[in-house]
N, C-alpha and C positions, 0 to 999 in steps of 0.2 A: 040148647044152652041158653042162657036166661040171662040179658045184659039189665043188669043193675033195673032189675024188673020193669023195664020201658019196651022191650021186645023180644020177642023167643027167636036165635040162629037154629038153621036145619040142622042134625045129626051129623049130615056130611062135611059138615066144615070142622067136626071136633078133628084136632092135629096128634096124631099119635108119641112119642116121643121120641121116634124114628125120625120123622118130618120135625119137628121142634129144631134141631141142630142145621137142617138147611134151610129154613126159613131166619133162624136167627143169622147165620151168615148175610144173605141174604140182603138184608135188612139192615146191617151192618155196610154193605158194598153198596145198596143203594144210600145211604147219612153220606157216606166219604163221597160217593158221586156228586150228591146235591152242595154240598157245601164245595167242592173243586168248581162246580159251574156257577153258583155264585164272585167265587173269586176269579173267575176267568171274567165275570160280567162286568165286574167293580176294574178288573183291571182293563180291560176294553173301553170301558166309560172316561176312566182317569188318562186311556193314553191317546181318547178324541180330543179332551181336555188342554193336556201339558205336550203332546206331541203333534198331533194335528191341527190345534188352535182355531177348531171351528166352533158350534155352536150345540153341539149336541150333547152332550150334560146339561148346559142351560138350559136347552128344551125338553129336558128330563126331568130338570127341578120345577 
């Protein structure tokens, strides 16, 4: 397979369309993951912040 002709992938990475539907889930489960652990990181920052009242946001900014 032949990326935007800057380099050739092997044959064995071509995805059948068997494999298509559980890589798209997939794919889908890891986006919802990354953006929960974001929000879990923002919300851990803001309650060192407004509940803990120490210094670590500050030293993050």
């Amino acid at each position: 397979m032949d990326v935007f002709g800057w380099f050739r992938l092997p044959a064995a990475l071509n995805v059948d369309i068997e494999n298509y539907a559980v890589f798209r889930e997939l794919h889908g489960w890891l986006a919802i993951s990354l953006m929960a652990l974001v929000a879990l990181h923002v919300a851990a920052a803001l309650h060192h912040h407004f509940i803990r009242k120490d210094k670590v946001l500050r030293s993050m900014l």
